[in-house]
VOGU-3710 file (C-alpha; in Angstrom, 3 decimals, decimal comma):
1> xxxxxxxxxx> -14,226/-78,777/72,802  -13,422/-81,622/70,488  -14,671/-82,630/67,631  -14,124/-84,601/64,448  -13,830/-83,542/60,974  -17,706/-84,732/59,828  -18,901/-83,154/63,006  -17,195/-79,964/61,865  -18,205/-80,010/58,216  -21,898/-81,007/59,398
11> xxxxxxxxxx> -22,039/-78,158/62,234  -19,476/-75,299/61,017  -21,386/-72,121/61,420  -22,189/-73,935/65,401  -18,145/-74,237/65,459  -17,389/-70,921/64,039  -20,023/-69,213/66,470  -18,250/-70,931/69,589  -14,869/-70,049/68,591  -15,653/-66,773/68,418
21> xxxxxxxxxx> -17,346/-66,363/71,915  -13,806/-67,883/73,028  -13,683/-71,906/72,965  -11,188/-73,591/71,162  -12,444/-76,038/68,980  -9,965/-78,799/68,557  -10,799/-81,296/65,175  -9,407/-84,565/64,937  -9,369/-87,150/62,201  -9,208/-90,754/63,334
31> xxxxxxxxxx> -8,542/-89,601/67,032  -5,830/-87,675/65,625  -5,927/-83,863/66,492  -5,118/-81,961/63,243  -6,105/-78,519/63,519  -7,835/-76,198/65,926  -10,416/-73,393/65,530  -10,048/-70,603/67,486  -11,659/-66,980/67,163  -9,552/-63,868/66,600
41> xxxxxxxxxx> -8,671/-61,650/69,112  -10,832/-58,558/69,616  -9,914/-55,481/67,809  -8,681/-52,287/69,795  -10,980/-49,389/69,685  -9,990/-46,225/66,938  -7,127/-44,450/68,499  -7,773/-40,842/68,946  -5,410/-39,159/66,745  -5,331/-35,837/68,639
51> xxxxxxxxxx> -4,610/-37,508/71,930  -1,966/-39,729/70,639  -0,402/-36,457/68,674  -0,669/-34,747/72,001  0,983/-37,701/73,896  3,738/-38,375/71,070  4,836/-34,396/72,041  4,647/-35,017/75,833  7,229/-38,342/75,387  9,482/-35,984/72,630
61> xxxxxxxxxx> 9,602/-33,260/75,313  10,804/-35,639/77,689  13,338/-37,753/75,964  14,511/-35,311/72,886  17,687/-34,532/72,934  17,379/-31,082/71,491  19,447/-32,341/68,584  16,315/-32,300/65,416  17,387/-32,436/61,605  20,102/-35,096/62,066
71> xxxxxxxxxx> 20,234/-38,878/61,214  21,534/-41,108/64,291  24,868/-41,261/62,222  25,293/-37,637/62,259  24,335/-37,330/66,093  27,111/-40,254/66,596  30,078/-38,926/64,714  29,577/-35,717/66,356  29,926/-36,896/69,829  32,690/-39,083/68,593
81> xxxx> 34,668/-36,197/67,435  34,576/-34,694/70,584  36,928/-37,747/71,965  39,662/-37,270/69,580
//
């Protein structure tokens, strides 16, 4: 929808309530479009920590390399100084 500025001052709870059901609101000043009201996106539901703890394990068990305690530095020289 479009509408200008005074509409949008005289109507902006109208504006704010459409914009967040999903229209864009696009406000012009003299037949000039200037800004746009649109509503934010819709939040995620509250992760569940145990199943993302549980998951996080799953996806370390599959990609770890067995190598825990060292910085990426440490894991790189090492296989490094096997080439020398």
């Amino acid at each position: 929808m479009t509408a200008t500025l005074r509409e949008t001052k005289a109507k902006l709870s109208e504006m704010v309530r459409l914009a967040s059901q999903g229209e864009e609101v696009v406000i012009t000043v003299h037949g000039t479009e200037v800004a746009k009201l649109v509503g934010l996106p819709k939040r995620r539901r509250k992760i569940d920590k145990r199943k993302w703890l549980a998951k996080l394990a799953r996806l370390r068990k599959q990609t770890g390399t067995g190598i825990i305690g060292m910085t990426a530095q440490e894991i790189q020289d090492e296989n490094r100084a096997d080439r020398f």
